[in-house]
SEBA-60757 format. One record per residue (C-alpha): x, y, z; residue number from 1. Coordinates in pm, 1 decimal, decimal comma. Example, Ala and Ser with C-alpha at 12.3 -4.5 7.8 and 13.67 -1.06 7.14 Angstrom:
BEGIN
R         X         Y         Z  seq
R    1230,0    -450,0     780,0    1
R    1367,0    -106,0     714,0    2
***
This chain:
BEGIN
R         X         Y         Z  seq
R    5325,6   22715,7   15179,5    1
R    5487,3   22675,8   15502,1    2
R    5311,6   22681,7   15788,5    3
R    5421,9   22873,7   16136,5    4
R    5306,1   22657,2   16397,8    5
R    5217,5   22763,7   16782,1    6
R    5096,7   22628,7   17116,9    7
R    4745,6   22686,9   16970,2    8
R    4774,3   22498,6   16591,1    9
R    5055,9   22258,7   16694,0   10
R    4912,4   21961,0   16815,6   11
R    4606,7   21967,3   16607,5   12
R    4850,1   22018,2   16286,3   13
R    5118,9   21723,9   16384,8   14
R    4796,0   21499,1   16501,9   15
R    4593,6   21588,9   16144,6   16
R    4871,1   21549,2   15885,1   17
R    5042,2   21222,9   15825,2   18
R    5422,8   21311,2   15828,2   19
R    5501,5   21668,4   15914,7   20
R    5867,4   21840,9   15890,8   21
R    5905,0   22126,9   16216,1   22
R    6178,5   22358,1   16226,0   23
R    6265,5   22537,7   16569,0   24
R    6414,4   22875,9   16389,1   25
R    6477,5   23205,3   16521,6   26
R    6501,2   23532,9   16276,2   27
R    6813,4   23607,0   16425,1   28
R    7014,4   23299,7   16327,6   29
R    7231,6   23298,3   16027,5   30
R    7178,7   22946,5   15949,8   31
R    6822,2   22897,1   16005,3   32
R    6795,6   23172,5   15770,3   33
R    7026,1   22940,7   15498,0   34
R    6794,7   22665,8   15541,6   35
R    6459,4   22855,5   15467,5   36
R    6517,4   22814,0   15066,3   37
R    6571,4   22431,4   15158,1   38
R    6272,0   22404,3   15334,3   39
R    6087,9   22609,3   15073,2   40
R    6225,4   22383,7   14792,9   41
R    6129,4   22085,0   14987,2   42
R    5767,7   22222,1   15089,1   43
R    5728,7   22241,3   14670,4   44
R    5866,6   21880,7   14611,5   45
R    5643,4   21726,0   14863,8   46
R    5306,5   21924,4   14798,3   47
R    5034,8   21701,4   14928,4   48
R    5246,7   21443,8   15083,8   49
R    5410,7   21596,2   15372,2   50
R    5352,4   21957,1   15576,2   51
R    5686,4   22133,0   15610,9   52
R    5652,6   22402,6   15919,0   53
R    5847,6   22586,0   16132,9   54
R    5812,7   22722,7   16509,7   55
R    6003,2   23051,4   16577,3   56
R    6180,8   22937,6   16961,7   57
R    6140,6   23293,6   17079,0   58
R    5748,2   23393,0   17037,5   59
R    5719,4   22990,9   17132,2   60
R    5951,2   22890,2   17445,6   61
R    5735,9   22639,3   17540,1   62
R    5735,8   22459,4   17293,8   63
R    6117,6   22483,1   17253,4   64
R    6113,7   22342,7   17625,0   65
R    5850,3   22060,6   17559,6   66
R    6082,8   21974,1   17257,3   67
R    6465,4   21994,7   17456,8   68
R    6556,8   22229,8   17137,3   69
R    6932,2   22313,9   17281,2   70
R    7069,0   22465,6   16901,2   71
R    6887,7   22575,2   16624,2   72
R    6790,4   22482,0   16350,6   73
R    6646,6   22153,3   16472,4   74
R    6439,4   21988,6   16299,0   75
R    6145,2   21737,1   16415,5   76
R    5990,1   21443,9   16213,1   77
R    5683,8   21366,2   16300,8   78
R    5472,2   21083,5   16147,8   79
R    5102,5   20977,7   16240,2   80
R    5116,8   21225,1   16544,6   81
R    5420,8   21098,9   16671,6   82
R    5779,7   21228,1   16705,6   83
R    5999,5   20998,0   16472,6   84
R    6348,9   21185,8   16457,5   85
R    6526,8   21484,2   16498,6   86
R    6811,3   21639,5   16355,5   87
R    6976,3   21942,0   16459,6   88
R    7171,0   22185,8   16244,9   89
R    7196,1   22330,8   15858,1   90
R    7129,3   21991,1   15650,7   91
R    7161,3   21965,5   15281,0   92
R    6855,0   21940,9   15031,3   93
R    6930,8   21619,7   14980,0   94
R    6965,5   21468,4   15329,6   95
R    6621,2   21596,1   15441,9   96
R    6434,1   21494,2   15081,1   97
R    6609,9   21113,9   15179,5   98
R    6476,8   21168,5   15562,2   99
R    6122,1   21231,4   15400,1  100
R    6077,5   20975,6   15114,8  101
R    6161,9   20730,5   15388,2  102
R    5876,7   20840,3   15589,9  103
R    5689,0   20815,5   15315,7  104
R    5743,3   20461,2   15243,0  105
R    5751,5   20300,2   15604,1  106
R    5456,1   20231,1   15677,5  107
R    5303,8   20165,5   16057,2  108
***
């Protein structure tokens, strides 16, 4: 299940999870709203392995400041607590599954 993340459950989440997917959304954006199946799919595919979340920008400006989030979607890789890469924009299945199995396999 995807998790909506805060200013109250975000650091403890990124710091407790080994590699974590965030998307900066907002309900009003047509293609953050064609990425939610994606990010459901992918949230399926990587059960165990990897927390896929998202952070809606307008109940959470801060953390759209703390993060520089300029367009949405953007997505935020995080791995061991730390920020790893970023991507911004609608990205295909495929392109984030690569992004995560490569986490996955690095190791530290």
């Amino acid at each position: 299940m995807i998790q909506q993340l805060n200013k109250t459950n975000f650091t403890e989440t990124i710091e407790n999870n080994h590699v974590v997917l965030v998307d900066f959304y907002a309900d009003w954006c047509g293609p953050c709203k064609a990425l939610h199946p994606t990010l459901e799919a992918l949230d399926e595919e990587f059960k165990d392995k990897v927390s896929i979340t998202k952070i809606n920008i307008d109940k959470n400006p801060e953390l759209s400041q703390q993060f520089d989030v300029k367009s949405i979607p953007a997505l935020f890789y995080f791995k061991n607590g730390k920020m790893v890469g970023r991507q911004n924009g609608l990205q295909p299945k495929n392109v984030l599954s690569k992004n995560l199995n490569n986490l996955l396999l690095v190791s530290e």
